[in-house]
LUMDREN-499974 format. One record per residue (C-alpha): residue number from 0; residue in one letter; x, y, z. Coordinates in Angstrom, 3 decimals, padded with zeros to 6 digits. Layout:
REM residues N
PT|NUM|a|X|Y|Z $
...
REM end
This chain:
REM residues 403
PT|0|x|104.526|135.832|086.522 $
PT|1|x|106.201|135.285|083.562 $
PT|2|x|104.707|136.219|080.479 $
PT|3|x|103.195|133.971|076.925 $
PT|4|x|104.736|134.428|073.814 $
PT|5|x|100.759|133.814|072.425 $
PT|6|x|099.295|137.206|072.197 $
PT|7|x|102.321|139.382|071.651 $
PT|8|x|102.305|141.028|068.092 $
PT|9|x|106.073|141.471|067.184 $
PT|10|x|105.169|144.017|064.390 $
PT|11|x|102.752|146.074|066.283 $
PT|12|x|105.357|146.246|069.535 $
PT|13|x|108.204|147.208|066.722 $
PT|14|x|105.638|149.638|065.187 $
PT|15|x|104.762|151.494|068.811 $
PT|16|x|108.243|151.345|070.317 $
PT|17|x|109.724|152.853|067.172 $
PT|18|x|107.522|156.169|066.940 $
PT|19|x|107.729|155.876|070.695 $
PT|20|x|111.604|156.214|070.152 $
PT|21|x|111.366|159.293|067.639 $
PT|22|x|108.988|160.762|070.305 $
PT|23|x|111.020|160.364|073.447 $
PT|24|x|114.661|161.451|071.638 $
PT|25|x|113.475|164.603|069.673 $
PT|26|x|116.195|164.420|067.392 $
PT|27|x|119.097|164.148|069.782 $
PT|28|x|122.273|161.259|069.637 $
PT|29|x|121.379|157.977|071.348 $
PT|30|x|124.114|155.966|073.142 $
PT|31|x|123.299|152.545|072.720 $
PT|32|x|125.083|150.092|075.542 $
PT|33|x|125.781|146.684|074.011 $
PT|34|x|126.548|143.194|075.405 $
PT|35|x|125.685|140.605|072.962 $
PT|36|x|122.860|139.451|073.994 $
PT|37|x|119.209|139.345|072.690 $
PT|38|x|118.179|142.073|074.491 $
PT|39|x|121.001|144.920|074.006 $
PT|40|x|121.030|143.601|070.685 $
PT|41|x|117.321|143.895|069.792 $
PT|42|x|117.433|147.225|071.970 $
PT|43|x|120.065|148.798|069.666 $
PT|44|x|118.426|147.499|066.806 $
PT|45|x|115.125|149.074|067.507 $
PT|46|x|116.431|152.493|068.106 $
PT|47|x|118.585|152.646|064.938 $
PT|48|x|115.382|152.178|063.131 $
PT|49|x|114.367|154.447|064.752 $
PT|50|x|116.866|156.970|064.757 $
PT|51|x|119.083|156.112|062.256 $
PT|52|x|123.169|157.502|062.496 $
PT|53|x|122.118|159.604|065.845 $
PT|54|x|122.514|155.851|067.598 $
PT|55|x|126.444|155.404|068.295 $
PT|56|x|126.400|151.345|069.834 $
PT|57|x|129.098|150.905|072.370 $
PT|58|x|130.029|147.767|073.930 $
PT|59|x|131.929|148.060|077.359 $
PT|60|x|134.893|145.864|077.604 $
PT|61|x|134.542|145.186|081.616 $
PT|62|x|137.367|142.460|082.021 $
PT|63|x|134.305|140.264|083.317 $
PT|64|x|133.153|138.683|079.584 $
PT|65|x|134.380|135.244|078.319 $
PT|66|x|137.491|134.760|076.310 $
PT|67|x|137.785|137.121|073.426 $
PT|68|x|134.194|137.561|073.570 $
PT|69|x|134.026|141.597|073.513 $
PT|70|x|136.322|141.231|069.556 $
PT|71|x|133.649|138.623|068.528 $
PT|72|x|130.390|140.306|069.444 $
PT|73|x|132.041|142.980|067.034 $
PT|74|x|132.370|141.086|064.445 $
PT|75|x|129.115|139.361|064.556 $
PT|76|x|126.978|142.218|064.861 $
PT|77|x|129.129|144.144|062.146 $
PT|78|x|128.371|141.447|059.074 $
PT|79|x|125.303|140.951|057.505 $
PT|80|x|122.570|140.544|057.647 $
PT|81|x|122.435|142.823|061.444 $
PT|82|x|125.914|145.271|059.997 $
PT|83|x|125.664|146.971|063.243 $
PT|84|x|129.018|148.821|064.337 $
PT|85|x|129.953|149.316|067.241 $
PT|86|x|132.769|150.265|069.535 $
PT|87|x|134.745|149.086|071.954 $
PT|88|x|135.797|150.814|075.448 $
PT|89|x|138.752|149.043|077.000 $
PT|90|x|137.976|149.517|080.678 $
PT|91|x|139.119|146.249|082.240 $
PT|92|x|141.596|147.121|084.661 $
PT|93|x|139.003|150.136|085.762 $
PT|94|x|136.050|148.062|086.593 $
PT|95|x|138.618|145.288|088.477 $
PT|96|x|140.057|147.863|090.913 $
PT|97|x|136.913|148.661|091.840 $
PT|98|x|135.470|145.500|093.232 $
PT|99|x|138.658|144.853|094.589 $
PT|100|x|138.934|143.509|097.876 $
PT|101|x|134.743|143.354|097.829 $
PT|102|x|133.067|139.903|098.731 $
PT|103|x|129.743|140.763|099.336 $
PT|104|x|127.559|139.955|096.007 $
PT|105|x|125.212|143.173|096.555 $
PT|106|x|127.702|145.202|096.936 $
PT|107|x|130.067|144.027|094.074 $
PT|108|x|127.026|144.874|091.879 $
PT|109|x|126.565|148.123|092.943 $
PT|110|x|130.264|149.094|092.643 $
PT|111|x|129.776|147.085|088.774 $
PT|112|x|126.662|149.670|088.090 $
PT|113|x|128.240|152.636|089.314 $
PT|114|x|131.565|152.515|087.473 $
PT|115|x|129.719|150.619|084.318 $
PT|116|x|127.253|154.038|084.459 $
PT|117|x|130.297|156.526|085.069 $
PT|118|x|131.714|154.722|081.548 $
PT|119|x|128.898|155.249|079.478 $
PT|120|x|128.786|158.806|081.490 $
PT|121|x|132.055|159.473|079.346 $
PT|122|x|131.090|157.983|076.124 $
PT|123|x|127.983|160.020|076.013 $
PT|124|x|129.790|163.580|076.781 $
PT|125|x|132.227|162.419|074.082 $
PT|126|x|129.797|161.831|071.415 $
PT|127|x|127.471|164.750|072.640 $
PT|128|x|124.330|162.102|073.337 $
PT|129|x|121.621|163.088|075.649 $
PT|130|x|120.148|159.532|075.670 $
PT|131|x|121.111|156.097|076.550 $
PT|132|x|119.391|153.162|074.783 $
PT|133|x|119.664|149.780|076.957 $
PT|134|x|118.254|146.394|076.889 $
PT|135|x|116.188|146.479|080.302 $
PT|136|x|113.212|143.345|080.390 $
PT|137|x|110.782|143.365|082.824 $
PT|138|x|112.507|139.959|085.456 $
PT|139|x|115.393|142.335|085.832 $
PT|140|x|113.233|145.694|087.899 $
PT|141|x|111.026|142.640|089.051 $
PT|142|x|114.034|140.868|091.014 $
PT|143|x|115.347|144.807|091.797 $
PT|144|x|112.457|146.151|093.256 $
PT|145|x|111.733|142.903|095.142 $
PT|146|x|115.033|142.978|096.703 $
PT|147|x|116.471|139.551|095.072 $
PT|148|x|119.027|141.351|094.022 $
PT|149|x|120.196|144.764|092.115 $
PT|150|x|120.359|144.622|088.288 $
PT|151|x|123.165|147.070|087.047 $
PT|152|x|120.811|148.441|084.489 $
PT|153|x|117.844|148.937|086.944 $
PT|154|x|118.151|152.869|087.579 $
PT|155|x|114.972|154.567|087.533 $
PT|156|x|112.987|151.607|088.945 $
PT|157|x|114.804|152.175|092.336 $
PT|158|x|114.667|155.679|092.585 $
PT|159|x|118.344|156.557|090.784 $
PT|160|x|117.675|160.075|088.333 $
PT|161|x|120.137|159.100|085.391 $
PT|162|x|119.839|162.290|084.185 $
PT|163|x|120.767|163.957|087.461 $
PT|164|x|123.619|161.679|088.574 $
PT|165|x|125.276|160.627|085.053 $
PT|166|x|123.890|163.558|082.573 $
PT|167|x|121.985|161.225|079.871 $
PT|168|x|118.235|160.101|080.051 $
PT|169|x|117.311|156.603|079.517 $
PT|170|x|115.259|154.830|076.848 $
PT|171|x|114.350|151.313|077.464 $
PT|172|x|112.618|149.897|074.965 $
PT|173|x|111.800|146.234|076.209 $
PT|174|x|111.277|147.072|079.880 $
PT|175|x|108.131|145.812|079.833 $
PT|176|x|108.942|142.225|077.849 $
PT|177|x|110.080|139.115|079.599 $
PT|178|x|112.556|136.911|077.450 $
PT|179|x|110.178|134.562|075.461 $
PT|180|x|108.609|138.002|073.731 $
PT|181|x|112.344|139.179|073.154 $
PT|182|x|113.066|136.184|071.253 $
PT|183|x|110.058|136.220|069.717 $
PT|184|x|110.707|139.486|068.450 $
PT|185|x|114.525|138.684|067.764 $
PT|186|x|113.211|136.027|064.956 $
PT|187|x|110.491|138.318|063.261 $
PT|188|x|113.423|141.045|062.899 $
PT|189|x|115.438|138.011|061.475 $
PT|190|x|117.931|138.325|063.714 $
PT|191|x|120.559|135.109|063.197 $
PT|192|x|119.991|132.207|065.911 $
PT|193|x|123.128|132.798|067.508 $
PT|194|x|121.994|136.070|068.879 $
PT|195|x|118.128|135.486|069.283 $
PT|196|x|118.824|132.162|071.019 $
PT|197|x|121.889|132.660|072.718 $
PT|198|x|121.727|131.696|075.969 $
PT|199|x|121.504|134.661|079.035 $
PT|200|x|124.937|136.309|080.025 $
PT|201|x|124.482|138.854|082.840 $
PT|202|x|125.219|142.288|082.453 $
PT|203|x|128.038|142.351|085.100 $
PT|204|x|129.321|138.946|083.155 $
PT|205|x|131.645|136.912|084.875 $
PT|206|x|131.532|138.830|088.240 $
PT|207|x|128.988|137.079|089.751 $
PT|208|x|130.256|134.385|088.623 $
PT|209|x|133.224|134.681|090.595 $
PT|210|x|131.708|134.083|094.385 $
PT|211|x|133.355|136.296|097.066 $
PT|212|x|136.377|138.259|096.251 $
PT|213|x|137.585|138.962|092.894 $
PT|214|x|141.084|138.371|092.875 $
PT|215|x|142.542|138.368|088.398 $
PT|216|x|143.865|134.318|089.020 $
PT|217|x|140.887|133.604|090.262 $
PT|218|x|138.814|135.557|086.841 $
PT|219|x|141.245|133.974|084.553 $
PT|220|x|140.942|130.601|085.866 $
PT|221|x|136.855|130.842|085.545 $
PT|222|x|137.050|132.583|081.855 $
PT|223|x|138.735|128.772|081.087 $
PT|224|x|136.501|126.756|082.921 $
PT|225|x|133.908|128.669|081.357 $
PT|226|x|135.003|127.749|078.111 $
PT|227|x|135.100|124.102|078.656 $
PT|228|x|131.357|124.338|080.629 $
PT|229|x|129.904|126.012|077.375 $
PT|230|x|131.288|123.952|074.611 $
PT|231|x|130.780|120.323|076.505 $
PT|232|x|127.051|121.467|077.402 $
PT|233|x|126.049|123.214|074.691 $
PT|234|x|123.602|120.199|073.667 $
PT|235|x|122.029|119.147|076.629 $
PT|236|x|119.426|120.938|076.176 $
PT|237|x|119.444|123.668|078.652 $
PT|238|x|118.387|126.954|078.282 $
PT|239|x|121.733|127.875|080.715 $
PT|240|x|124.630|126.611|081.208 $
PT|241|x|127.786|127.530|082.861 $
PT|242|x|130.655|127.751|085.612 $
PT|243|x|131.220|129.421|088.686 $
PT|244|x|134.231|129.700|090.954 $
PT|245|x|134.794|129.631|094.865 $
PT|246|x|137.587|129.388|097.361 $
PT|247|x|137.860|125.916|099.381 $
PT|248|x|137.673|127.120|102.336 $
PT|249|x|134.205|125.850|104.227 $
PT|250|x|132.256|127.310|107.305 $
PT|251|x|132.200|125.822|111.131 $
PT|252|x|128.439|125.982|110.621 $
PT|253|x|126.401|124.574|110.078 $
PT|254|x|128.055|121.391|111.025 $
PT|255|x|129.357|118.941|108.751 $
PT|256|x|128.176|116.206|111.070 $
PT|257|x|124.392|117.433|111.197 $
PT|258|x|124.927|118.039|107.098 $
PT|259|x|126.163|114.765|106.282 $
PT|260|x|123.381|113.114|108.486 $
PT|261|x|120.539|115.158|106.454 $
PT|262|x|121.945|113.846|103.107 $
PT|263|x|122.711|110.642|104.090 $
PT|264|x|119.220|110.561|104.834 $
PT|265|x|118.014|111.997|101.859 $
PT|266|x|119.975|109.332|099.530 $
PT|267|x|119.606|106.760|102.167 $
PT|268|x|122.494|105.860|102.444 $
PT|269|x|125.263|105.398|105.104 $
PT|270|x|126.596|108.372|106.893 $
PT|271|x|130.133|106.650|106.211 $
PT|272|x|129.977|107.202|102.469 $
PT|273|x|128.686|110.846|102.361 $
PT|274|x|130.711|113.882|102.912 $
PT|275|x|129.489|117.195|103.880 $
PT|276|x|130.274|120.615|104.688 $
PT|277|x|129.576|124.626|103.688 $
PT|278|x|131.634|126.585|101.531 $
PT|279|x|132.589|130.211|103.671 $
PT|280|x|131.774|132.464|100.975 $
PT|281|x|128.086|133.484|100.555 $
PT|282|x|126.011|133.039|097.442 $
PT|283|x|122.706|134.563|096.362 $
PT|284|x|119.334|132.636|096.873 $
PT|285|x|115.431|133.064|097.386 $
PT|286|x|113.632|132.194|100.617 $
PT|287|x|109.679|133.468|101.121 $
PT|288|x|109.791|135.744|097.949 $
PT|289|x|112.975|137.333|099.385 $
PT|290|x|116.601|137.423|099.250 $
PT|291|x|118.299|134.960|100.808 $
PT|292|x|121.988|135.438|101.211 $
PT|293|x|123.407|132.007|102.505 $
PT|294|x|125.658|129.169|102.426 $
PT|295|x|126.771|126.986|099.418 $
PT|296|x|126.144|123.563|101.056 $
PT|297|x|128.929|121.130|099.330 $
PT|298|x|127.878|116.859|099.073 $
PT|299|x|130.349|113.726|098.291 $
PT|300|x|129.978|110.506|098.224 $
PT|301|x|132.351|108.141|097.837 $
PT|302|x|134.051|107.194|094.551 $
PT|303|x|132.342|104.049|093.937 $
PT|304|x|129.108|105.329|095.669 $
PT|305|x|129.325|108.039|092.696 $
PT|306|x|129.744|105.853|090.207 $
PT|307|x|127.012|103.559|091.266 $
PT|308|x|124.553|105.758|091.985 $
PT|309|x|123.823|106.629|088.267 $
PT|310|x|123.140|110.450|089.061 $
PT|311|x|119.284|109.470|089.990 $
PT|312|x|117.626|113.098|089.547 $
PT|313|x|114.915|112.210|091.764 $
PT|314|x|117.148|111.660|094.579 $
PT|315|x|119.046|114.479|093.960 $
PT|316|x|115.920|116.800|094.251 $
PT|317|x|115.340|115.060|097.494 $
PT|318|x|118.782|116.132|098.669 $
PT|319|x|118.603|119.372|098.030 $
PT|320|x|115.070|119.708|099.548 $
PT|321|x|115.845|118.609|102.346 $
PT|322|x|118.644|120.580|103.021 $
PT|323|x|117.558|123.741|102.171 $
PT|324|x|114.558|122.659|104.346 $
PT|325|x|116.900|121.506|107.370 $
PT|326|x|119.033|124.282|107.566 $
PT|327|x|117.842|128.151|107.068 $
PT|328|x|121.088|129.393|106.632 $
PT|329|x|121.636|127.724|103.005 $
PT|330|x|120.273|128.570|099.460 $
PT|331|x|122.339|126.087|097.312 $
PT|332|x|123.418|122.862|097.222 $
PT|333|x|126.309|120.849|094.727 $
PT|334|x|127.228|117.303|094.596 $
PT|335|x|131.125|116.888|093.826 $
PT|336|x|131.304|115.198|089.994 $
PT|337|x|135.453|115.157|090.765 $
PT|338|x|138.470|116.195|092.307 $
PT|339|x|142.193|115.635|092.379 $
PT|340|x|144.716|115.064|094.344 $
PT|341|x|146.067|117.755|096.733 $
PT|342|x|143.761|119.985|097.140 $
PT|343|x|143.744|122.949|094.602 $
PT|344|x|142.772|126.911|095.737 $
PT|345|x|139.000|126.647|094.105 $
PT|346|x|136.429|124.670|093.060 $
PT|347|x|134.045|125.114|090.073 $
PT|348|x|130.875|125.002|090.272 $
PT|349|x|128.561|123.729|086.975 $
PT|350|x|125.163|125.443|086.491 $
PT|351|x|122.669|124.492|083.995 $
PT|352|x|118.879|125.095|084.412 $
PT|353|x|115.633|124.550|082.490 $
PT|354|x|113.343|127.655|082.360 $
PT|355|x|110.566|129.671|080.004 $
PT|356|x|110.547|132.902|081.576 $
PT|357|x|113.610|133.071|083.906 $
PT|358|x|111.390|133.878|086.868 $
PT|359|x|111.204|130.072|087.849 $
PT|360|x|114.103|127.136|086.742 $
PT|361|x|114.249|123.854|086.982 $
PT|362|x|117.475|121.513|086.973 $
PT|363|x|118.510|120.235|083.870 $
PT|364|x|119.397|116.677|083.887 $
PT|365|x|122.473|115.817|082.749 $
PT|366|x|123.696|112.556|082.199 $
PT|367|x|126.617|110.936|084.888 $
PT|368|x|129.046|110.524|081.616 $
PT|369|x|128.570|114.625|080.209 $
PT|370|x|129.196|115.839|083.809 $
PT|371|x|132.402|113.642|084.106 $
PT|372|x|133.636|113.989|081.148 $
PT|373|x|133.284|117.649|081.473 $
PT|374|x|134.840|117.687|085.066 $
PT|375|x|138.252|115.907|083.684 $
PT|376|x|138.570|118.758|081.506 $
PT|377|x|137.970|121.181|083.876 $
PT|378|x|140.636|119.923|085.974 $
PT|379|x|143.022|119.742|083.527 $
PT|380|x|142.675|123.172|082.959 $
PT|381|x|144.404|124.699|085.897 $
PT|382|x|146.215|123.480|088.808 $
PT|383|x|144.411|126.038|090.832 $
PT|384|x|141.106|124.120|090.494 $
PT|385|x|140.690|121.045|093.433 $
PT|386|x|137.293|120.312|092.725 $
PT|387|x|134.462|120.522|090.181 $
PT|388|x|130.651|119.915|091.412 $
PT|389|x|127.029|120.203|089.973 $
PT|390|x|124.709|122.693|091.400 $
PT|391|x|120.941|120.722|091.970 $
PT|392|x|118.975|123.810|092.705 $
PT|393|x|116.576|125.262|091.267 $
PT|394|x|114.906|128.524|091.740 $
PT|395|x|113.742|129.008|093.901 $
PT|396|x|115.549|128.504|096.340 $
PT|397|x|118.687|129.431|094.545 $
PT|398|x|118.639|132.251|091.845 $
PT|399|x|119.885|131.097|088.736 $
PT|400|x|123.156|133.364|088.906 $
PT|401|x|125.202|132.714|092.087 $
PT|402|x|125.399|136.500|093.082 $
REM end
């Protein structure tokens, strides 16, 4: 589904969508909501061309971005060559009380949108702006509307009147682009690399990131291991990378006995040296063009089995096949890279994945030494962490994010 860069015109899109801009605001303020990424970025960009000082950018601090990260997107955009300003809303402790207490993904994002919404609500009665300009693409009404799972800025794709319920009308700009034409556009605007090639963050950030309940240990202790993910895999060569957090605590089913027999036979190997079981919490995956909420399925093998076995990527696209296969009631599966003694409260979970349009993804392989290496750290990092593994599926039947 995903579409070709070849074919899209970058300065006949720019020309449209910025008389298309005039047109649609009629001379009124735009609020412009802005993460950092390409497509907020490019978004905001568009419509000050557009409309000049009536677009006031905003950048939400949630409490869910990466260390320091809402301070340095300010910065950035603010110097040449973009000298975009924009502002930030401190809103943290807001947005964390309420998901509190909330495990279920879909519903954590709909309690992100509403209060993320009800923010911007503010900003724009402050500033007296009738519109809001945000960085919509086309994968995130496509995964909405198919019921993978709700987008925070999906509104009027789903049948939500922003102008009724929050008191600003929307203009979307790039709804209609998928991420290779964003980019694409990104580098004829001569936007710097390290916007237009920056890697995906989603809009609710590290929230669905953080699988099950959101407790503030548990989002400090994956801002860190985020850190380390980012700067040890930042040249592998995939086009995302990053961490995830869960409890260790692991489900009566689907047995670990029936699990460890399925991967055993998938590596063919003893039962003796594998280890197998199903983290409790839920995560987000794909099944038949629909979402799948199911079980994390966790794999070890045996110290010297793991050191060994050389990280065959073959093999471990066999495991994971043929557990997802086995056993309907899981979407994911992660081989442990390490752990430590006594077991800590969480384990992290690395993600990186191959992809062109971010409809489909592939594993990226990553050599036995980077994922070690990276693990030590990881562990190192907090006391709280007992285990660090590598997620091995693609999408589908996982979604990239894990909620």
């Amino acid at each position: 589904m995903g579409a070709q860069v070849t074919g899209f015109r970058p300065s006949s899109f720019l020309q449209a969508q910025t008389s298309r801009l005039r047109e649609l605001s009629d001379g009124k303020k735009a609020l412009a909501a802005i993460s950092g990424g390409v497509d907020s970025t490019i978004s905001a960009l568009l419509a000050r061309q557009a409309l000049g000082e009536r677009v006031i950018p905003v950048l939400i601090d949630t409490g869910f971005m990466r260390e320091d990260e809402p301070e340095k997107v300010r910065d950035k955009l603010a110097s040449p060559p973009l000298e975009l300003k924009i502002r930030i809303v401190r809103s943290a402790g807001r947005f964390l009380k309420a998901v509190a207490d909330e495990s279920l993904a879909e519903e954590k994002r709909k309690k992100f949108r509403e209060t993320f919404y009800q923010v911007l609500k503010e900003e724009s009665d402050k500033f007296g702006c009738e519109y809001l300009v945000q960085g919509t693409i086309a994968p995130d009404w496509i995964e909405t509307q198919g019921g993978i799972k709700t987008q925070h800025n999906v509104l009027e794709q789903v049948g939500i009147n922003p102008r009724a319920r929050y008191g600003f009308k929307l203009l979307e700009p790039l709804s209609e682009l998928y991420k290779d034409q964003v980019r694409s556009l990104a580098k004829y605007l001569a936007v710097p690399n390290e916007f237009s090639e920056r890697q995906p963050f989603p809009g609710p950030g590290l929230l669905v990131r953080c699988i099950g309940e959101v407790k503030k240990s548990k989002l400090e202790t994956l801002k860190r291991a985020t850190s380390i993910v980012e700067d040890r895999l930042g040249a592998v060569g995939s086009n995302q990378y990053f961490a995830a957090i869960i409890e260790n605590k692991f489900a009566d089913e689907p047995s670990p006995k029936a699990l460890r027999k399925v991967a055993a036979d998938a590596l063919d190997l003893p039962e003796d040296e594998v280890r197998a079981e199903a983290f409790l919490d839920r995560v987000t995956g794909v099944k038949g063009d629909e979402r799948a909420y199911g079980r994390l399925a966790s794999i070890s093998l045996r110290n010297e089995t793991r050191e060994a076995f050389g990280w065959l990527h073959d093999k471990l696209n066999i495991l994971q096949s043929s557990i997802v296969v086995s056993f309907k009631d899981i979407t994911r599966v992660a081989v442990l890279v390490k752990d430590r003694r006594g077991e800590g409260q969480y384990s992290i979970m690395i993600r990186a994945v191959s992809t062109r349009d971010y409809m489909t993804a592939s594993v990226t392989p990553i050599s036995w030494k980077t994922l070690k290496d990276t693990a030590e750290e990881v562990l190192k990092s907090s006391e709280r962490i007992g285990r660090v593994y590598y997620d091995i599926t693609p999408k589908p039947p996982a979604t990239i994010e894990f909620e």
